[in-house]
C-alpha positions, 0 to 999 in steps of 0.5 A: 523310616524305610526308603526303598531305592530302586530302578526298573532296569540294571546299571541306571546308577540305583547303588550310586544314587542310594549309597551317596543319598546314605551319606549326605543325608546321614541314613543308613544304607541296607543292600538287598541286591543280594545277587550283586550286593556292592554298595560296600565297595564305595562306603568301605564299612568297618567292624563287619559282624556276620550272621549266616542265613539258613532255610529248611529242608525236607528228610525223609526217614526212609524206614517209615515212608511207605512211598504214598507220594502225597509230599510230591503231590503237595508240593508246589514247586516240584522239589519232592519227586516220587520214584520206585524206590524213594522220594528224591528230594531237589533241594534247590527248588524248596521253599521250606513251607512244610507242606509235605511235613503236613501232609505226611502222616507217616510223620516220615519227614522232619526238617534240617537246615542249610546255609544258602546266604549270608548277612553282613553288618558294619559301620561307615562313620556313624551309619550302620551298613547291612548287606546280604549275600546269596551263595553262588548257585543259589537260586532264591534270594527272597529268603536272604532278603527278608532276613535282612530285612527282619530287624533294621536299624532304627532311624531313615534306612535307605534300602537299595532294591535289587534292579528290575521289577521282580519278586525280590524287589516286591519283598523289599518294597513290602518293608518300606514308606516310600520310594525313590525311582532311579531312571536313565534317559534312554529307551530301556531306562524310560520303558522300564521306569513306567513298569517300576512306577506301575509297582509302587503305586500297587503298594501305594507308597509315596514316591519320586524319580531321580533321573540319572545320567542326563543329557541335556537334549533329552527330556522324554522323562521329565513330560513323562513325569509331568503327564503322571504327576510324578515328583522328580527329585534331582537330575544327575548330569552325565559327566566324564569326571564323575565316571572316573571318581566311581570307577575307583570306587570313591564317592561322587560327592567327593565333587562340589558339584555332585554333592551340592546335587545331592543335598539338593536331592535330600531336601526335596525328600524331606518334601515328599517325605516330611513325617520322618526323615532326618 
């Protein structure tokens, strides 16, 4: 079973939640915020083995293109530009569809490959940890995302989605049984948490809400979530003390009274969750 694990907006504890949630519940933990990938920061894995992620790549024979330009036409992302003189081909914008491989009938294009990422494997205890990489400069991470994703673990795989709503937490929600929609009681953290629930009742996948960072006089988010029928699964206190244990990079349920929330939070999973998780 997948659980994607994901908030509306950055810096609303996602990887804390997902990497803490990983250990008490005993799932392993998959890092798709390739951008930022660090979940290993906390859980410090083992044994790392390493596999480098490459996408295709448009080549042009010069000596049989006859410049028609139908590959730049073709193209959807305007990687392939026709000049007097060549195609000029910018790598970075290519999606490795083959279109213009397809419509070439010079057969003047052929494909080569080129590393943009890289995905990591380890072992915390008993759990597998994964996490994907995206070089620096590189401006697609859904490639990185779906290899990673490719051949998961078998068993409950917690999946820490990138923050925000955007295409690279779409590709992750798409291997996954159910969510947990990590939030904050602020301003942004309520606006952002309506657009992450819009998405994943799209992909009408079972669901509930963490809420973060709880101050006690602020409610806004708990009669949102009972307006919407939303199960909330735990609330976190804002405490200095569990700031202190994180910014060392050590486990907040390393505290007793964060790691009885948490086992608190899991039970109410296998509630939301009752066909598979372990």
């Amino acid at each position: 079973m997948n659980i994607a694990i994901l908030s509306g907006k950055g810096g609303t504890g996602k990887t804390t939640i997902s990497t803490n949630l990983s250990v008490i519940t005993g799932a392993n933990y998959i890092d798709c915020d390739v951008e930022e990938p660090n979940g290993f920061i906390f859980l410090k894995p083992s044994q790392i083995k390493r596999e480098e992620v490459k996408v295709d790549y448009p080549v042009v024979d010069s000596s049989r293109c006859t410049l028609c330009g139908e590959c730049a036409k073709v193209c959807q992302f305007n990687a392939l530009v026709k000049t007097k003189k060549d195609i000029m081909l910018f790598e970075k914008l290519c999606h490795g569809c083959h279109a213009c491989g397809i419509v070439c009938k010079q057969s003047a294009l052929t494909f080569g490959k080129r590393i943009i990422g890289t995905i990591e494997e380890g072992q915390y205890g008993n759990l597998i940890c994964k996490r994907g990489i995206l070089n620096v400069g590189e401006p697609m991470a859904v490639p990185v995302i779906r290899r990673l994703l490719k051949n998961l673990p078998a068993g409950t795989n917690l999946i820490d989605c990138a923050p925000g709503t955007s295409c690279n937490v779409v590709s992750s929600l798409q291997y996954a049984d159910g969510a947990i929609l990590v939030t904050e009681p602020s301003s942004f953290g309520f606006h952002d948490l309506k657009m992450a629930v819009q998405l994943v009742r799209s992909f009408n996948l079972p669901f509930g809400v963490v809420i973060n960072k709880h101050i006690t006089e602020d409610d806004r988010i708990q009669k949102y979530c009972e307006r919407e029928n939303i199960e909330i699964l735990g609330v976190i206190p804002y405490r200095r003390k569990a700031a202190e244990v994180y910014s060392s990079g050590k486990m907040i349920v390393e505290l007793p009274e964060y790691k009885e929330i948490f086992e608190e939070i899991a039970e109410r999973l296998r509630e939301v969750f009752p066909w598979n998780l372990q």
